[in-house]
N, C-alpha and C positions, 0 to 999 in steps of 0.2 A: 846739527840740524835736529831740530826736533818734532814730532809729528804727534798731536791731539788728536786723540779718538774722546766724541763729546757724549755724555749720556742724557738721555730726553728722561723728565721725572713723568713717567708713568703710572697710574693708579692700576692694580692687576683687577679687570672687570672680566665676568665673569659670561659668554657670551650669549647672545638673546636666544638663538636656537635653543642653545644647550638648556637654557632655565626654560623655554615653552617643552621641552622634550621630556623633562625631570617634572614638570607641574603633571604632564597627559599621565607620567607613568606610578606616579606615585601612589595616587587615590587608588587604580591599580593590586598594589602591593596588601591593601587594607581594602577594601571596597569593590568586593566584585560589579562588573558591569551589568545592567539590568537586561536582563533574557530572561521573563518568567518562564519556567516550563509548564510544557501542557498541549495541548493540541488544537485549541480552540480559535474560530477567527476572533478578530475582534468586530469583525463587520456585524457577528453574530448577534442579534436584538437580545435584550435583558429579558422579555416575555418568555425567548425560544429558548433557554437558558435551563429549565426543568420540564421533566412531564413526568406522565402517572402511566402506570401497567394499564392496561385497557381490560375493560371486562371480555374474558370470550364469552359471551353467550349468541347463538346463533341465530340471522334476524333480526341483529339489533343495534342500533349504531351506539359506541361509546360515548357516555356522555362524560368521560373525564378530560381535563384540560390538558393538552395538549401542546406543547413548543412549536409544532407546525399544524397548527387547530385547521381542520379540514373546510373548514368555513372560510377562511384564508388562504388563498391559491399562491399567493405572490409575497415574499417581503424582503426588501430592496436596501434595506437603510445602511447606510455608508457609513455611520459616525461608527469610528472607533472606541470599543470596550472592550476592558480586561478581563480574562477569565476569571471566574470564580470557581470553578470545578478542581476536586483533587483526587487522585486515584487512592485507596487504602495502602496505608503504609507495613500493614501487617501481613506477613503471609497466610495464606489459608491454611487449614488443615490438611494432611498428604493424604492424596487420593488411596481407595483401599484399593488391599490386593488381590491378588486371583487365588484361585485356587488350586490344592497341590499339584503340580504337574505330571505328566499333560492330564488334563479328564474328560471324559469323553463328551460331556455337554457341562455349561457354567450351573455355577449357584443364581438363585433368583432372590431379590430384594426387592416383593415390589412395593409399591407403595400406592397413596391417595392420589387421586386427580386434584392435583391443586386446585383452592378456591381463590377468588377474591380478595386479596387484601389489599387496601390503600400503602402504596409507596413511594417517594420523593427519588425520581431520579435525576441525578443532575449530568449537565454536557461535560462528554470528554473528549471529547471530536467532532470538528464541522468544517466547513468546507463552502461558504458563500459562494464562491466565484466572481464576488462584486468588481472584481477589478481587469479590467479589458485585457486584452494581447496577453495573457500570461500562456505558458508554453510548458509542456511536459516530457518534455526528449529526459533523458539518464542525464544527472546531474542538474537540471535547474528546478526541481520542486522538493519541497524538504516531503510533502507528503505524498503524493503520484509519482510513478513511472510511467509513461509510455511505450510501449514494447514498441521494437523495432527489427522485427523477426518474420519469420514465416511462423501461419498455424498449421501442425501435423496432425490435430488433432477432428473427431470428427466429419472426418470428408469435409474438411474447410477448403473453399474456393479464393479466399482471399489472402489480403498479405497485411499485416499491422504494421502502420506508419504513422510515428508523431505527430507526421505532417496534419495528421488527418483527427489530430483533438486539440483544442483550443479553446480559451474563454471571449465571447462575445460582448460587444456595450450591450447588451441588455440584461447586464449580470447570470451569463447562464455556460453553462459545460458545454461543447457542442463538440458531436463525437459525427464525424463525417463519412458516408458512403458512399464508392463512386466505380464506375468502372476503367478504370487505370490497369495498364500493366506493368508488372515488377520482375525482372527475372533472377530467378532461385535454383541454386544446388542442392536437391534433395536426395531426400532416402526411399528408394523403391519399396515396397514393403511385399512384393512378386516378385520381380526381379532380385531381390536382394543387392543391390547394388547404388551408389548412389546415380541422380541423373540430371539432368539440367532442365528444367521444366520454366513455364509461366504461370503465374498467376493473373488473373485479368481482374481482378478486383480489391480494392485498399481500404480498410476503416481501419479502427481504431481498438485498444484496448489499454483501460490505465489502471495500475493493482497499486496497492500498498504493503506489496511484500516486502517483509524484512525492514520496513518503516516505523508504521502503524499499526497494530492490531490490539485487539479486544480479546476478553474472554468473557460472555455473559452479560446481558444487557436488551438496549435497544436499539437500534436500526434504522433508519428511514430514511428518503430522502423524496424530492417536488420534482416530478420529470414528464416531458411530453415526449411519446412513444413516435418513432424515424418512420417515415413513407407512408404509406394507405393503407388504411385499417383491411382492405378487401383483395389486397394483393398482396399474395406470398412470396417467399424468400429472405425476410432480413429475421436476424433472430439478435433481435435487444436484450438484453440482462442486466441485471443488480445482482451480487451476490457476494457471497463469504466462501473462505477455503483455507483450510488449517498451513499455519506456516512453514510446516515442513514441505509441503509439496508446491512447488512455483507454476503455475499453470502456462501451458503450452510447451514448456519444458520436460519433456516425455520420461526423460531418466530417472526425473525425482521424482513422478507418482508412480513406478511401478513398486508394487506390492506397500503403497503408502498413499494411495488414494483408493477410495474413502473409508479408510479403514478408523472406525472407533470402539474401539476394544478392549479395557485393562485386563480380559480372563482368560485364563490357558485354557486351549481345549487343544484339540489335535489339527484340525483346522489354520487356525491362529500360528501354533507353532511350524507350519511352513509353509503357510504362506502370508503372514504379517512378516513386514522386515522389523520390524521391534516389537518383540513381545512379550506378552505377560509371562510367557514359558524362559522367557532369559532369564539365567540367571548369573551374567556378569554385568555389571552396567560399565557402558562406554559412552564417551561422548560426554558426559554428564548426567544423561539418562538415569532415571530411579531404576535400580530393580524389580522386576518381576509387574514393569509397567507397563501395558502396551499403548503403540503410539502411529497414529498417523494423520490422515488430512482429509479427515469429512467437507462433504461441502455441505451447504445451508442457501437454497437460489430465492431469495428474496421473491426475482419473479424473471422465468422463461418466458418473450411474448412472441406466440406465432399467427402474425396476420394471416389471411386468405376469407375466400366467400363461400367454403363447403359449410355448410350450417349442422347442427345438432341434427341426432338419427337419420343422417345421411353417408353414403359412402364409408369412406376409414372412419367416420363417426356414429355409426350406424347404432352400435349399444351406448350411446352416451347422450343425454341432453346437451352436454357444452360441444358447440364446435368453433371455429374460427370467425373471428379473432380471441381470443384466448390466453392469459396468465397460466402458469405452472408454478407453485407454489410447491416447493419441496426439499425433503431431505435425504442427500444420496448417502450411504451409508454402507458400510463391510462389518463383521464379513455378513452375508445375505444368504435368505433361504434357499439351501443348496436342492432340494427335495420337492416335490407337491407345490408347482409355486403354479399361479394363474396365465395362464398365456394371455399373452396382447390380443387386444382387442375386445377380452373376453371377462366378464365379474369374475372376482374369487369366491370359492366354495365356501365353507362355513370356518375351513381350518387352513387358508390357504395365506390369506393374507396378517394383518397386523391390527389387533384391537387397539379401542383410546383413538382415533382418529374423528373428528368432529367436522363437517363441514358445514359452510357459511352459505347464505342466501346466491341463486346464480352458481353455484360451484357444485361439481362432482366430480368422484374418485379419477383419476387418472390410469383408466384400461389401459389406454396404448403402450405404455412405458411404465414396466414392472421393475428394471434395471439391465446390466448388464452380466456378461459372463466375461472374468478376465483373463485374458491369455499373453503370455510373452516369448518372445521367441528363443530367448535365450535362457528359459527355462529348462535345467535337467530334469527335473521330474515334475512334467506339467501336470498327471493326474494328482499328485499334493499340492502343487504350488500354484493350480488356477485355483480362481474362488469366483465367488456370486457376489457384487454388490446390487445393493436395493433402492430402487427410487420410491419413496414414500412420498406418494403428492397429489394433491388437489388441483384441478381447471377451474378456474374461472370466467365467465363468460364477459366480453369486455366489447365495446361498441365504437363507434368512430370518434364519439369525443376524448379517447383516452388519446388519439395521434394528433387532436387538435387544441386541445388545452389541455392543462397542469393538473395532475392526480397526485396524491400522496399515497407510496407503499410503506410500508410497515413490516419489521419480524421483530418479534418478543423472544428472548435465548434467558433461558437458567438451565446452566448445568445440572449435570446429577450430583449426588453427596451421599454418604451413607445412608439409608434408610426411604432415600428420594430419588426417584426416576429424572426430575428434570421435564423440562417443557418445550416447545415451541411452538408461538403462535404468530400467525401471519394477518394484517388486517391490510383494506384497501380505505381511503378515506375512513379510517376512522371505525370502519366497520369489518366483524370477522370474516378471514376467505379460510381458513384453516388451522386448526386445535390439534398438534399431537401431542401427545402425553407419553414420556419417556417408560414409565411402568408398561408401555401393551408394546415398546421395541425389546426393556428386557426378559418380558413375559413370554415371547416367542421361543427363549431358548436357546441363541446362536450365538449369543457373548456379545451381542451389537447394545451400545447404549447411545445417548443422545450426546452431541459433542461435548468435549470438554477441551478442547485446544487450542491456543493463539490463532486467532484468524485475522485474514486481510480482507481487506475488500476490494472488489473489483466491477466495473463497469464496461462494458462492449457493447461493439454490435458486429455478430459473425454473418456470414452467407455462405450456408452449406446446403448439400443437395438433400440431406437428410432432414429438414427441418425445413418445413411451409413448400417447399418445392412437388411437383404433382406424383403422387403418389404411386403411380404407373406409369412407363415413360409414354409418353405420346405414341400413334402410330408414324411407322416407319422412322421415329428418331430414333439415330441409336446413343443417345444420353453417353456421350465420351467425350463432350469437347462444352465447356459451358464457357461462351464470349458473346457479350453484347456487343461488342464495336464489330465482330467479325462479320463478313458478308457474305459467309458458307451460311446455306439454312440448315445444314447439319450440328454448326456448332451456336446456335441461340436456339434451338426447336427444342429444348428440355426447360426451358424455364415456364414459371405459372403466367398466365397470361397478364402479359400489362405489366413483367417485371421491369424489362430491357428498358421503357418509356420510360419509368417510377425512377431507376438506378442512374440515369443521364442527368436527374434534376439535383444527385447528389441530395440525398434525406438528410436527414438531421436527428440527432439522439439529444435533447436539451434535457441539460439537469440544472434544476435551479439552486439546488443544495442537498448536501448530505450531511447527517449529524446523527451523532451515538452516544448514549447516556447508561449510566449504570446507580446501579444502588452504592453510595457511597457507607451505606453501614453492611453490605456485604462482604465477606474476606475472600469469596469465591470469584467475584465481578476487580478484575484487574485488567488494566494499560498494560501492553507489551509483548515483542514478541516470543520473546522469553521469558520465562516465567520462573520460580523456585518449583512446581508441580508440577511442570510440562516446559522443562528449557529446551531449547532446538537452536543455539549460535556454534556449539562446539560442534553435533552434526552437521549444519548446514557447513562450516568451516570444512571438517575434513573431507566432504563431497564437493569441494564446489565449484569443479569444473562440471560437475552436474546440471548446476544453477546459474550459467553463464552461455554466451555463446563461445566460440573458438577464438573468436578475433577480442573479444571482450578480457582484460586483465583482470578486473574484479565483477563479481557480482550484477555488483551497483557502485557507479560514481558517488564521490563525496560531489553534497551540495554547492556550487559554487556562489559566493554570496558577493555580489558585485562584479564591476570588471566589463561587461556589457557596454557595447559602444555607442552613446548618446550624443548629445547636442546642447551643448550650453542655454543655448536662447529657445529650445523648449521648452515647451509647458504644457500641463494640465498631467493625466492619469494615462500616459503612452508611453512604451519602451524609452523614445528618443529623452524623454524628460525624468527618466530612472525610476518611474510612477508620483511624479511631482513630489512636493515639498514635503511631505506627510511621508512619504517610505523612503526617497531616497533622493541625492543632489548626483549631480555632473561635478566633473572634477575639471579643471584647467585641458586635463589631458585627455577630454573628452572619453572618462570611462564613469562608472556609475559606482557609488558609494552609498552603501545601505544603511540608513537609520536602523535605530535598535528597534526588533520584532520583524521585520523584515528582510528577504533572504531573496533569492534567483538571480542570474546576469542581469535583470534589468531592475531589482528591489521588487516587482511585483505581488511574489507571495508570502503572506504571512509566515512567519518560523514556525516552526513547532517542534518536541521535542517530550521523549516520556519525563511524566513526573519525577517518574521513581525507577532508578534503575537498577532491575533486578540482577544482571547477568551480566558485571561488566567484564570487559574486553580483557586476555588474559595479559598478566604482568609479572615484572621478577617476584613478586610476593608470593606467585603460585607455586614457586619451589623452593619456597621455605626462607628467603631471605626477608629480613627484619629491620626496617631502615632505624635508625634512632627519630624518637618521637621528639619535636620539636615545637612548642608550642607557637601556632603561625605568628602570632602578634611578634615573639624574638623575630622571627623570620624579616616581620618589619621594619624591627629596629634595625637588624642591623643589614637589610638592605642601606636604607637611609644611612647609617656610616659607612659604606662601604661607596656611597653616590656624594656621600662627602667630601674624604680621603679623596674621591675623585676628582671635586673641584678643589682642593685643597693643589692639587699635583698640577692640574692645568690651571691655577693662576699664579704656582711656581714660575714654571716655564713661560707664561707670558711674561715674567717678569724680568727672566733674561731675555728675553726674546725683543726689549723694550731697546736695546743698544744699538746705538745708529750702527749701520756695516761703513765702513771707508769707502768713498768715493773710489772709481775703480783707476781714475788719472793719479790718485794719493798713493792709491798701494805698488803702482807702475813704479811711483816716483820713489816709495820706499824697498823695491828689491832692490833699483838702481844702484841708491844709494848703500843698502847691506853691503850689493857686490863689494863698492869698492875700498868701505870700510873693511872688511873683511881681507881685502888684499893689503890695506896698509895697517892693517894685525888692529884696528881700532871700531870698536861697534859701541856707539850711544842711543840709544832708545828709550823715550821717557815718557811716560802715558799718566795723563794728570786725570 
């Protein structure tokens, strides 16, 4: 008997997945995918794309052109464009050093009041908001965080919540105030102990720490000021804050906020935590550099109805409502400084300070005195920081339409002080001049460190709230919803009402420009002059919460659950056809430039990266250099050989199997071949 096994003439094809899989990955191999870097929306208009230095002169409004031209309250335009901005590829020149250690006061280098010069700066960062529902929790914006924490700082009465910042359809930031409560395990700072407390109050707070940051440049952004120009209590901000210190996070500014320093004195040497008196360097840190996290407030705004030479305003023409304009700074005049409330003497305060029309010096707040408690030796190790700032006097239209703020930042350099200048619409509110901080004598200069930016709105009892507590309240319990009148009877009048309707902090945008033929003006938050990834790494259960694994989440780009038969510029529709589609399996897939769970926000990413992340090449290994195009090639042979092997195999894989009654019928028959000693098997 004999049994055919037949073969089918198969062609070996090669199968259609595998050739769509091989075309996606190839181009790949030779052709990176397009992600320009840079930081810029594309929402960004080509007008608002440059601007010029502003003249300080006091009195007078700028008449140079402007990216957000003060005449222009509003600009909305959707159509997507490319950046054109590039950060300088070259590093600056190394900051100089201190002097021999320790000495008991610095060297002085001062210099001219900068004048006037025409210069082009271009965008390195913006921030439209033009695109609705986008969200800022850890993880879904490549440029904001939303904190999601309690604040320790300030006698803050609130609690920062995501939930509570948001982009609106009307292209705008909206940072939300409300009286909610949140309940927190905190840190007694009396008790010593921690305790389990409430907070009855939620907004908002979004940084670009460890993100974004600048060194040098310009500033600005279109925003209308939260709640009633005449009722105190909400304290709005714009501001900057050098990257080593994470705000609200208490561990990383002690003895590194606001410290700007590079000179040894005795001071410096214990109580800067990096200073110019080291002389090992760790971390990456330069030698004999000092280092920490000045701030720069754009603008402090404290509502209320106390007006000018009245009450706590009594030596001052500006009273409430009111901008602070200023720069907080270490170390600070330890000796003969002005008390609150009161003018400085002739030799008390800081020359080079220029103020603008509507503006005067800021009595009330000289600075602080720093103390910690787990200081060994608090008479070295406290110091004095200094607020250096100008009031502005500011009226109800600043809470009901759209103002432009403004700060102007050049570092110092050899032989230059450095600057900072603040306008409001276009016009000066404040001129310091870095020569009258190093002119003082105490090793303080103007910043020169990576900073973030940050936007809030706090409510603390120290800031707009009544000055003296009421009679018979005893100011220990602050709860609007509460129906003890001991615990609402400390608020300014009209607050409780104001805080129900839930205010609003709208930004219309923010955008930062630098001189592109500058070497000092650079993207990043690390820097070759001032790096801070290896310190913030070896602290950085400092820069986290307990529950928190890292820092900050990676961005997650897609994956957001949508709706196929959505449409238009909403989560459900992955922000339509322009940033992102829906997948089958109903998740969101982000086009190139586009990033968050839902595609909503633009990418962005530094130029140039100064400081990258460490790898086996840091301890001396040396991979062989391979010119990538080989790399190429011989991917592509190696994707070859692979189809080469799988359409072997299909080729045997082409032979019919035996029907399973054939091969029944052929053991049968082995058997009994095999028992009469005879086996014929013939396969044609």
């Amino acid at each position: 008997m004999i049994l055919t096994a037949t073969k089918k003439e198969v062609s070996p094809r090669i199968p259609t997945k595998l050739v769509l899989l091989i075309v996606c990955l190839l181009p790949g191999l030779i052709i990176p995918s397009e992600n320009p870097a840079g930081w810029v929306d594309p929402d960004t208009p080509w007008e608002a794309r440059t601007t010029q230095k502003y003249n300080a002169i006091p009195h007078q409004p700028s008449s140079s052109s402007s990216s957000s031209s003060s005449t222009t309250s509003t600009i909305t335009s959707n159509k997507r464009k490319r950046p054109t901005a590039e950060a300088s590829a070259q590093p600056s020149a190394a900051p100089s050093h201190s002097t021999e250690f320790p000495s008991q006061s610095p060297s002085l280098s001062p210099s001219s009041y900068p004048t006037y010069v025409p210069r082009n700066f271009q965008l390195v960062f913006s921030d439209e908001f033009n695109t609705p529902f986008r969200t800022f929790v850890d993880g879904a914006d490549p440029r904001w965080t939303a904190l999601d924490k309690n604040d320790y700082t300030n006698d803050a009465l609130h609690y920062y919540s995501p939930e509570n910042a948001f982009t609106n359809e009307q292209g705008e930031l909206v940072i939300t105030s409300e009286a909610k409560n949140t309940d927190i395990v905190g840190f007694d700072d009396i008790q010593l102990k921690k305790t389990r407390v409430t907070k009855h109050f939620r907004s908002a707070m979004l940084q670009t720490w460890n993100k974004f940051c600048f060194t040098g440049g310009i500033m600005e952004a279109e925003v209308i000021l939260p709640g009633k120009h005449n009722v105190g209590g909400l304290w709005p901000a714009f501001w900057l804050l050098g990257n080593l210190a994470r705000h609200t996070y208490v561990g990383t500014s002690e003895h590194i906020w606001p410290w700007s320093s590079t000179t040894c004195t005795r001071k410096s040497f214990t109580a800067q935590a990096v200073s110019a008196c080291d002389r090992a360097a760790h971390y990456g840190l330069e030698q004999g550099v000092g280092r920490g996290a000045p701030e720069i407030d754009v603008f402090e705004v404290q509502p209320g109805n106390i007006k000018g030479n009245t009450g706590p305003f009594l030596k001052t023409t500006v009273g409430q409502p009111f901008m602070s304009a200023s720069f907080q700074v270490a170390p600070g005049r330890s000796a003969n400084r002005p008390g609150p409330g009161e003018w400085p003497g002739p030799t008390q305060w800081y020359k080079g300070l220029t103020p603008g029309r509507n503006t005067s010096l800021n009595i009330l707040f000289y600075g602080d005195y720093n103390h910690f408690l787990d200081d060994v030796h608090p008479a070295e190790q406290d110091y004095w920081s200094d607020a250096i700032s100008m009031n502005r006097q500011l009226d109800q239209t600043y809470f009901e339409n759209p103002h432009v703020y403004r700060v102007e930042w050049e570092p110092p350099t050899e032989g230059f002080g450095g600057y900072l200048h603040w306008f409001l619409d276009g016009e000066l509110v404040f001129a310091l001049n870095g020569t009258g901080i190093q002119s003082a004598g105490y090793g303080a200069e103007i910043s020169s460190e990576p900073s973030y930016i940050l936007l809030n709105t706090a409510i603390s009892k120290q800031w707009g709230f009544p000055h003296e507590c009421p009679a018979n309240c005893p100011c220990k319990q602050y709860d609007c919803n509460s129906e003890h009148w001991e615990s609402a009877c400390g608020f300014s009048e009209g607050f409780c009402d104001m805080i129900k309707t839930r205010p609003q902090y709208k930004i219309n945008w923010v955008r930062v420009y630098q001189d592109p033929q500058n070497p000092i003006h650079k993207v990043g938050c690390s820097t070759p002059e001032r790096p801070t990834r290896r310190f913030i790494e070896a602290r950085e259960h400092l820069y986290k919460s307990p529950s928190d694994v890292r820092p900050l989440k990676g961005v997650q780009r897609g994956g957001g659950i949508c709706l196929p038969s959505a449409a238009g510029v909403v989560p459900d529709a992955c922000g339509g056809d322009e940033r992102g589609r829906c997948t089958a399996g109903k998740v969101c897939e982000c086009r190139v430039g586009w990033t968050g769970p839902h595609c909503l926000a633009p990418q962005g990413r530094d130029p140039i990266l100064y400081d990258e992340p460490d790898s086996i090449l840091d301890v001396g290994f040396i991979p062989p250099r391979v010119f990538p195009m080989f790399l190429a090639v011989g991917g592509i042979l190696l994707l070859s050989l692979l189809l080469l092997t799988i359409a072997g195999r299909r080729r045997l894989e082409s032979w019919s199997p035996i029907p399973s009654v054939e091969a029944q019928s052929l053991a049968k028959f082995t058997a009994q071949d095999n028992y009469s000693g005879q086996q014929e098997v013939y396969w044609t």
